[in-house]
C-alpha positions as CSV (number, residue, x, y, z in Angstrom):
1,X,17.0,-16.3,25.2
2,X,16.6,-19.7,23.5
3,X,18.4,-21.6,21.3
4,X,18.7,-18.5,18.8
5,X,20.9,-16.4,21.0
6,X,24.9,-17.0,21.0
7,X,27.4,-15.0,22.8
8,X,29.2,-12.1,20.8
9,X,32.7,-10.9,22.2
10,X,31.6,-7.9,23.4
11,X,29.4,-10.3,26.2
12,X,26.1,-8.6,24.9
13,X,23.5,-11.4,23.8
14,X,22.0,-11.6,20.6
15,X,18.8,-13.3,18.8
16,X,18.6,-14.5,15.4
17,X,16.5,-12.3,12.8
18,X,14.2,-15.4,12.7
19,X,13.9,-15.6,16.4
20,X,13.5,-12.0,16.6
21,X,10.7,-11.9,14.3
22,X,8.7,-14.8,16.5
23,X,9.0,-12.7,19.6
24,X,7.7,-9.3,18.4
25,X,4.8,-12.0,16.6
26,X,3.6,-13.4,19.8
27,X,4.1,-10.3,22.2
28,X,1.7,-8.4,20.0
29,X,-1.8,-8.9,19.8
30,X,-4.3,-6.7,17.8
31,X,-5.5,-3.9,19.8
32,X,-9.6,-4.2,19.3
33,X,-12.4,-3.9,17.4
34,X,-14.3,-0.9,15.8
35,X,-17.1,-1.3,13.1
36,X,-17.5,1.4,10.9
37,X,-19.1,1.8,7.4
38,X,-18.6,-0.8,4.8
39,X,-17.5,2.0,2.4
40,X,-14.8,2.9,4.3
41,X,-13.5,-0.3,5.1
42,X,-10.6,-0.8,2.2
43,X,-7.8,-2.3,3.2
44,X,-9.1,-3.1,7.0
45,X,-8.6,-6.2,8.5
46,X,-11.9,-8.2,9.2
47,X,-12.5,-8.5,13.0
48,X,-15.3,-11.3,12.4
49,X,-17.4,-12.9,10.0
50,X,-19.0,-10.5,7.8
51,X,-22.3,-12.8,7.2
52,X,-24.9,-11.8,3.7
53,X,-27.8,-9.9,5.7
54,X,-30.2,-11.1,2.3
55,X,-29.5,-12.8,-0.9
56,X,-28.6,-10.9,-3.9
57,X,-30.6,-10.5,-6.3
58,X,-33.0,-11.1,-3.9
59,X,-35.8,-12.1,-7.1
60,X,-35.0,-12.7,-10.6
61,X,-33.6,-10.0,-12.7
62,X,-32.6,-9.8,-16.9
63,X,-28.5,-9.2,-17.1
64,X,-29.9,-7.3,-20.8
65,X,-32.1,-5.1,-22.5
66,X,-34.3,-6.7,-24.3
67,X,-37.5,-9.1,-24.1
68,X,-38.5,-11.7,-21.8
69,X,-41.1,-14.2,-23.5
70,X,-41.4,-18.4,-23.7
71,X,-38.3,-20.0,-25.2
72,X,-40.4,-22.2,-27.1
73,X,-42.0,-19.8,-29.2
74,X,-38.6,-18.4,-30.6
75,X,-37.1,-22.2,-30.6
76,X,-36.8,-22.0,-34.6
77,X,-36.3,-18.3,-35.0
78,X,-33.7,-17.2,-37.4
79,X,-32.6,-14.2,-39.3
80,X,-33.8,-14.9,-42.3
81,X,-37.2,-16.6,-40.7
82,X,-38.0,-14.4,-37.5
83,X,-40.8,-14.6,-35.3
84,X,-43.3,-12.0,-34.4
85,X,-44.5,-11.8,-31.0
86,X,-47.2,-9.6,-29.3
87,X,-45.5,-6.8,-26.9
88,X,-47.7,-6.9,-23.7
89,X,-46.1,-4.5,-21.5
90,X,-42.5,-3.5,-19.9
91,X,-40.7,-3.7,-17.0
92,X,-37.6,-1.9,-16.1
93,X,-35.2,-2.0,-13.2
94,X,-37.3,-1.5,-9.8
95,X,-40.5,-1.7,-11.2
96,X,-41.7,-4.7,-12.1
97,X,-44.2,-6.2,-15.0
98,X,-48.2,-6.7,-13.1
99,X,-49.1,-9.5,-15.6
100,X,-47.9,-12.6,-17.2
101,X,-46.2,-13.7,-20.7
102,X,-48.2,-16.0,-22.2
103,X,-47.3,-17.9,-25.3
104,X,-46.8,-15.5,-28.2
105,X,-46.4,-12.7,-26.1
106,X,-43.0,-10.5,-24.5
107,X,-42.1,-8.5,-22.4
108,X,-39.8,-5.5,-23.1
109,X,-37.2,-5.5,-19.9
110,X,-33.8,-3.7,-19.4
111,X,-30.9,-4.9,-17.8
112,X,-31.4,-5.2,-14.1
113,X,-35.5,-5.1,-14.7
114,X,-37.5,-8.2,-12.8
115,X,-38.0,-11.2,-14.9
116,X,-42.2,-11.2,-15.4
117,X,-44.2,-14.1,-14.0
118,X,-44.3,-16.3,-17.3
119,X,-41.1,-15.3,-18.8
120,X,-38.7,-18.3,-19.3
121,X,-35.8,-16.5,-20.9
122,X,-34.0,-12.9,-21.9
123,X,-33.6,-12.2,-26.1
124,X,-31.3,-9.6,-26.2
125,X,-32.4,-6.2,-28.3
126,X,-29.5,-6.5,-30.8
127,X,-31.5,-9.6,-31.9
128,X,-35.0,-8.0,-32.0
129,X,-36.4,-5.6,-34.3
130,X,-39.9,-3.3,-33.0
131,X,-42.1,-3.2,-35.7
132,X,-44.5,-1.5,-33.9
133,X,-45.5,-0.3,-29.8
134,X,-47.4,-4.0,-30.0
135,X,-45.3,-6.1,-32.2
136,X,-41.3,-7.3,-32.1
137,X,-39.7,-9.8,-34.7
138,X,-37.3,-12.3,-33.1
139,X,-34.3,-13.3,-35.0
140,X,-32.6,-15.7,-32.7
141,X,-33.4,-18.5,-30.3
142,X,-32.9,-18.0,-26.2
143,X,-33.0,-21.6,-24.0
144,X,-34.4,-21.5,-20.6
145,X,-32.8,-19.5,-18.4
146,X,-30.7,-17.2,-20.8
147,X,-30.1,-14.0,-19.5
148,X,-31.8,-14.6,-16.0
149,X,-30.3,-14.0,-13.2
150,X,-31.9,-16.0,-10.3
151,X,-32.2,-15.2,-7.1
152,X,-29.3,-15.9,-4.9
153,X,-27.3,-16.2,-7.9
154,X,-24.5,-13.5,-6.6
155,X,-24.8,-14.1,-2.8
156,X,-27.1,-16.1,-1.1
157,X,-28.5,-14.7,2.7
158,X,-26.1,-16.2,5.1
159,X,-23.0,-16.7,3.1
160,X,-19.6,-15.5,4.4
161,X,-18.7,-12.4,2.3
162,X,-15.6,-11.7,4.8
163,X,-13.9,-14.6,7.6
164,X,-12.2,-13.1,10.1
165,X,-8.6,-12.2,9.1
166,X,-9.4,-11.4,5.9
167,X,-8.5,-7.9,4.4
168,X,-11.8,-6.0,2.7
169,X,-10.9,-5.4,-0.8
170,X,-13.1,-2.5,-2.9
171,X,-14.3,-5.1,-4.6
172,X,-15.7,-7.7,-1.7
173,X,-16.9,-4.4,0.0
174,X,-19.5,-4.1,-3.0
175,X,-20.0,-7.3,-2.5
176,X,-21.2,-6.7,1.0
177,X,-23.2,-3.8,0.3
178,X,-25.1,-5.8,-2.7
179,X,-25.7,-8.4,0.6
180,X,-27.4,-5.5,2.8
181,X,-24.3,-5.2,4.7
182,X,-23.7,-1.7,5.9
183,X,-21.4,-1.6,8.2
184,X,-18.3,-4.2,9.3
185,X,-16.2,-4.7,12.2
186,X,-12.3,-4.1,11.7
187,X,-9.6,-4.2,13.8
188,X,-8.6,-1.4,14.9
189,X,-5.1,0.6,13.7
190,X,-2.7,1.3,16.3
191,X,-1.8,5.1,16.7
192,X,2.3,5.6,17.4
193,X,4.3,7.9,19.0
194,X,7.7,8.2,17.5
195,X,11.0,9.8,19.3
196,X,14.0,11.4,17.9
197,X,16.7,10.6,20.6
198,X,20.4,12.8,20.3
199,X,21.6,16.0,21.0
200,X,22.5,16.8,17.4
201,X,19.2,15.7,16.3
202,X,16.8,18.8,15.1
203,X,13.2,18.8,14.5
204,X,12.5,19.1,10.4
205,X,12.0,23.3,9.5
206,X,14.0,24.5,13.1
207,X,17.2,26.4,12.6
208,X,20.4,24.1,12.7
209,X,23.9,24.8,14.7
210,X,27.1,23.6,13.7
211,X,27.2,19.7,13.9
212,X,23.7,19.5,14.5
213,X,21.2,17.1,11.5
214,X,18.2,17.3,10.8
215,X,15.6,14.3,12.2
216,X,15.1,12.5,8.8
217,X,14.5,9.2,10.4
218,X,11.5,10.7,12.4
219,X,10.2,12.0,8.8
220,X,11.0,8.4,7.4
221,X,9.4,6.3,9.7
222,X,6.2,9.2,9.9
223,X,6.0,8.4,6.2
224,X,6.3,4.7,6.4
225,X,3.4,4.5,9.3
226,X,1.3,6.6,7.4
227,X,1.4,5.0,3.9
228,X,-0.1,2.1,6.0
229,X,-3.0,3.9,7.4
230,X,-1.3,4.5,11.0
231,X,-1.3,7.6,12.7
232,X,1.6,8.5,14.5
233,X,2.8,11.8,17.2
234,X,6.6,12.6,16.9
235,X,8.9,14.4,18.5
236,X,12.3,15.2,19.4
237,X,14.2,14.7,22.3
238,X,17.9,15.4,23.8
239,X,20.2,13.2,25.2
240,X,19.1,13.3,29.2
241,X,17.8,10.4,31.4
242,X,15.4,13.0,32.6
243,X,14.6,14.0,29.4
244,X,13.9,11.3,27.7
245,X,11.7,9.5,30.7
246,X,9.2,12.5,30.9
247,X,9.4,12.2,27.4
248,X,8.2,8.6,27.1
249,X,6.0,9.6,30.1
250,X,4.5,11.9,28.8
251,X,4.0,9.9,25.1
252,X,2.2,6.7,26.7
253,X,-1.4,8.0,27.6
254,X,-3.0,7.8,24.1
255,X,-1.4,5.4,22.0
256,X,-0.6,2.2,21.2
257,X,3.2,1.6,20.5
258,X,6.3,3.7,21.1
259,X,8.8,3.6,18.4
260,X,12.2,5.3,19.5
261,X,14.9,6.4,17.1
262,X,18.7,6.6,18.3
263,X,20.0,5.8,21.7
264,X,19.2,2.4,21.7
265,X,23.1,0.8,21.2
266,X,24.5,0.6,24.9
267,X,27.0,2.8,25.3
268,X,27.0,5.2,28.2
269,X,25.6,8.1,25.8
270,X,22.4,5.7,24.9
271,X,20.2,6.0,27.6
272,X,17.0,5.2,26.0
273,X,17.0,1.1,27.2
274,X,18.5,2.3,30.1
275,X,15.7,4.7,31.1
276,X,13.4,1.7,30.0
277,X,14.2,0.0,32.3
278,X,14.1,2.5,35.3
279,X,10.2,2.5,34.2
280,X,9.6,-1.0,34.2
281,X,9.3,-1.9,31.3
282,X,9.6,-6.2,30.0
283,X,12.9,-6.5,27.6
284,X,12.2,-9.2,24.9
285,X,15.9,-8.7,23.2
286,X,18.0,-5.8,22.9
287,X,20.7,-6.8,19.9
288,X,19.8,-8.6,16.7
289,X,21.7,-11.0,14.6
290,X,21.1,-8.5,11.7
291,X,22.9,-6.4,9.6
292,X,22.0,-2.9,9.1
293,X,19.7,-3.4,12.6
294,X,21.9,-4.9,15.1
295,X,21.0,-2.6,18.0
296,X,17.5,-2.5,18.3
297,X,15.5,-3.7,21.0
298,X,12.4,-4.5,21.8
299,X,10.1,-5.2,25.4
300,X,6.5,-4.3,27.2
301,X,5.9,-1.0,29.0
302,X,2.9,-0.6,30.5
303,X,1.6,-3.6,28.0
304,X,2.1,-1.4,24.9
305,X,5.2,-2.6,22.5
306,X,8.2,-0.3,22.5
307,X,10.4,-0.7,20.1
308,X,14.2,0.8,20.1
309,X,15.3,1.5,16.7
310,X,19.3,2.5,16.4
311,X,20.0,5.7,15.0
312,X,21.9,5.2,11.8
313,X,19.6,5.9,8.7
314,X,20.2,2.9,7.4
315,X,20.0,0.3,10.7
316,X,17.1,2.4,12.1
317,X,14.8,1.8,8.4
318,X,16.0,-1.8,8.3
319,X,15.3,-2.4,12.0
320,X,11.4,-0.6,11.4
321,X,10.7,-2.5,8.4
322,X,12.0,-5.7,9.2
323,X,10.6,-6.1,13.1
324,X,9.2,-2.6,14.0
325,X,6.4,-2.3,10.8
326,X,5.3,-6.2,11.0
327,X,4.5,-6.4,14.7
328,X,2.9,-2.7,14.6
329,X,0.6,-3.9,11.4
330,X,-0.2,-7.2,13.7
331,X,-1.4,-4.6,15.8
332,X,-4.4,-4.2,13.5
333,X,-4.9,-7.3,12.6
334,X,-3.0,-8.0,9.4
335,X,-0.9,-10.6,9.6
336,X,1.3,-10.4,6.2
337,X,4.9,-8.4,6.1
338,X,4.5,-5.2,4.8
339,X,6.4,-5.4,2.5
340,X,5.5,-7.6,-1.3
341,X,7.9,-10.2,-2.7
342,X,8.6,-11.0,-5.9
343,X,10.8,-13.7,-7.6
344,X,14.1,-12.8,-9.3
345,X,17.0,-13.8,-11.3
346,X,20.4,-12.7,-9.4
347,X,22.6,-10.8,-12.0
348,X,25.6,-10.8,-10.0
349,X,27.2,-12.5,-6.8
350,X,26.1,-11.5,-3.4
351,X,28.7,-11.9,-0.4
352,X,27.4,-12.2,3.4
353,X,29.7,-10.2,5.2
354,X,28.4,-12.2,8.6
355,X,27.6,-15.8,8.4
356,X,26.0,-16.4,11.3
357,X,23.9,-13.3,10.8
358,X,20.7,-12.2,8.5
359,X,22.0,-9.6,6.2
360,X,19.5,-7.5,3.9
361,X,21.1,-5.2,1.2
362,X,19.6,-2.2,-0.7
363,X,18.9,-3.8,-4.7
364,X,18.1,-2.6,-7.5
365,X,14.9,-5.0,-9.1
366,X,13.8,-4.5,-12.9
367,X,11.7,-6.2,-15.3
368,X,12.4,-6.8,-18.9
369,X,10.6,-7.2,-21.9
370,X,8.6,-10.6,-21.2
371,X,8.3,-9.8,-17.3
372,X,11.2,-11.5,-16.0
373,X,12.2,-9.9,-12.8
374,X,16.2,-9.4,-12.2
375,X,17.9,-7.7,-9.6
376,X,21.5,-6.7,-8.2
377,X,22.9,-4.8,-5.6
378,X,22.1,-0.8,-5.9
379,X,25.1,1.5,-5.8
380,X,24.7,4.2,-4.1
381,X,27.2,7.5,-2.6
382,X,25.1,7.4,0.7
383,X,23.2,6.0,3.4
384,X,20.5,8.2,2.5
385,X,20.5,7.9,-1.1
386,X,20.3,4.3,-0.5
387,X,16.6,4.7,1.3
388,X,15.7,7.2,-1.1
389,X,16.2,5.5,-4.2
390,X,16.5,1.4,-3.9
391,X,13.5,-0.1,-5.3
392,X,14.2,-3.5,-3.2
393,X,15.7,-5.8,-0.5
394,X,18.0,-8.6,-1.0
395,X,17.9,-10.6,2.2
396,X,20.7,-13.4,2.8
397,X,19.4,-15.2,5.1
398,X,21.6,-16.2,8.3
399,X,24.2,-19.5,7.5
400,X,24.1,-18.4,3.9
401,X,27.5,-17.9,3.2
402,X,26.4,-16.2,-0.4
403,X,24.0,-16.0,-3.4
404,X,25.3,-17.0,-7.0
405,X,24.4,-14.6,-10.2
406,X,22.0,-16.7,-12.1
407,X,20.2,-18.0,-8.8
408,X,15.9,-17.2,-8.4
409,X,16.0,-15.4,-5.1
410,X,12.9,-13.9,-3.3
411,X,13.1,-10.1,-3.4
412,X,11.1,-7.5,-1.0
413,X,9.7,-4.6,-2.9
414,X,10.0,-0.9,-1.6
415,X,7.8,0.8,-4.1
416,X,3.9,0.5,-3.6
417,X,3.3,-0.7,-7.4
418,X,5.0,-3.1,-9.2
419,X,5.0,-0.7,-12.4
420,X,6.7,2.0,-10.8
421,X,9.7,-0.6,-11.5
């Protein structure tokens, strides 16, 4: 397994969370190309070059209302000593002036209008008073060039709006669309399926029996794909070889990745790697130096990733959002970790309960008054209040025998804005 993997008591073979991380990097790829309107491409991952089709503004245009005239005729103006100018004609935004300012004439333009052949500079209105339909008074100077925008000046034809890799933000898509782009290409997003393994596990709204729970982990990991744009089919399964291969069977045609949820420890009630393996299918690792996480597994079936998250509520979100979530978003191109990080003052110490192993613990993360981020662990009753209410991740990071109260530690947000803090 590399130089990552020691030997636990139990004879099973483990990989770092580093190590762990690497594989699922390099045994996904993303998935291919669609192009599709630039005004729906927020958030997308750029799957080439997105080039300027024409410069923008493709001819000189006034950023104000006002008039366009010689600067040299209003070099000396002033308040108290303005200077009158002959109104010739206007121009407005996408229509254009047919003549040309000559000295001791102007042009009356609004913002966005075409700059008339002549016309060396923009006065803005607040500094002009209209004495008449054919006369202004000029109360300030404008050099050359003021309040032109020349051509090219935004985006020139040619220039690289987008490089491949690059996520299209709301604001570079206007960009584009000012550059005649109208459509991009993106990499595509992966679609999921995503099975509920376990006899005492219940589809959400079905009637429950005695010792049977409800699937919150399919609902949690549904929610989690979906906030990031990917679709995903679920479904419940019981524990049966049989079952769970037509199930798996069944799930393949259609999608891209197979997430799996329970059964994935080893013991002879876990059958999910088992039947894995019965199909075919390429085992990466199976057991992670990580705590919550430790069981999950990862390989190839069929070319698609299949990832074998354990079924406590706690491992099985750790195990998704530390492994499962990055390699599905590299799937579609995006190369970051889903989740942000911010820097943080520790306000208490942190114990590793593992030395050897990465350990991530639900936090609490705040900001005070003059944006100082601090954090400590988050106390919590439950498991599942835990994932329902920490706002964070403190990860110590494997050989780390502890963090120290006072220490500036990176911290991995769970809420989608920092201001929900």
């Amino acid at each position: 397994m590399g130089a990552g993997s020691v030997e636990i008591d139990d004879g099973s073979r483990y990989v770092g969370y580093r190590e762990a991380f690497e594989l699922v990097c390099s045994k996904v790829a993303p998935i291919g190309a669609e192009e599709i309107p630039v005004g729906l491409s927020a958030n997308r991952i750029a799957a080439g070059d997105a080039v300027a089709a024409l410069s923008y503004p493709s001819i000189d245009i006034s950023l104000k209302d006002g008039f366009a005239l010689k600067s040299a005729d209003v070099a000396q103006a002033l308040r108290r000593r303005p200077v009158s100018l002959k109104i010739i004609g206007s121009a407005f935004a996408g229509s254009s002036f047919p003549g040309q300012v000559s000295p001791g004439c102007a042009v009356k333009v609004c913002s966005g209008a075409p700059i008339p052949a002549g016309a060396e500079a923009v006065i803005p209105a607040e500094f002009c008073e209209e004495v008449s339909k054919v006369e202004v008074r000029v109360h300030a100077d404008a050099g050359m060039g003021r309040n032109i925008l020349r051509t090219g000046d935004e985006v020139k034809a040619g220039a690289v709006i987008a490089r491949e890799g690059d996520v299209f933000l709301p604001g570079s898509m206007g960009l584009a669309a000012a550059a005649g782009i109208s459509r991009v290409r993106v990499y595509r997003r992966p679609k999921a399926a995503v099975i509920a393994v376990g006899d005492e596990v219940v589809a959400s709204g079905r009637p429950l029996r005695a010792g049977q729970v409800y699937a919150s982990n399919l609902i949690t990991l549904e929610s989690w794909l979906n906030s990031f744009g990917v679709d995903c089919v679920t479904s419940v399964v019981r524990d049966d070889a049989d079952a769970i291969k037509l199930e798996l069977v069944e799930r393949l045609s259609g999608i891209d990745v197979i997430l799996t949820s329970g059964g994935a420890w080893g013991s002879e009630r876990d059958l999910v790697v088992g039947t894995l393996e019965e199909l075919g299918w390429k085992k990466v690792f199976h057991h992670v130096r990580m705590g919550p996480g430790k069981g999950m597994a990862f390989g190839l079936w069929e070319g698609k990733p299949v990832f074998c998250l354990p079924g406590g509520p706690a491992s099985n979100e750790m195990a998704f959002l530390q492994l499962a979530l990055p390699g599905i978003l590299r799937m579609s191109g995006d190369r970051r970790h889903p989740l942000q990080s911010v820097l943080a003052r520790l306000i208490e110490d942190v114990k590793s309960r593992h030395h050897a192993w990465t350990e991530f613990r639900a936090a609490a993360l705040s900001r005070d008054s003059t944006g100082t981020y601090t954090v400590g662990l988050f106390l919590s009753r439950s498991r599942l209040e835990a994932i329902a209410s920490a706002n964070s991740l403190i990860c110590i990071p494997e050989g780390t025998g502890a963090l120290s109260a006072g220490e500036i530690i990176p911290v991995q947000v769970l809420v989608p804005r920092l201001d929900m803090l």
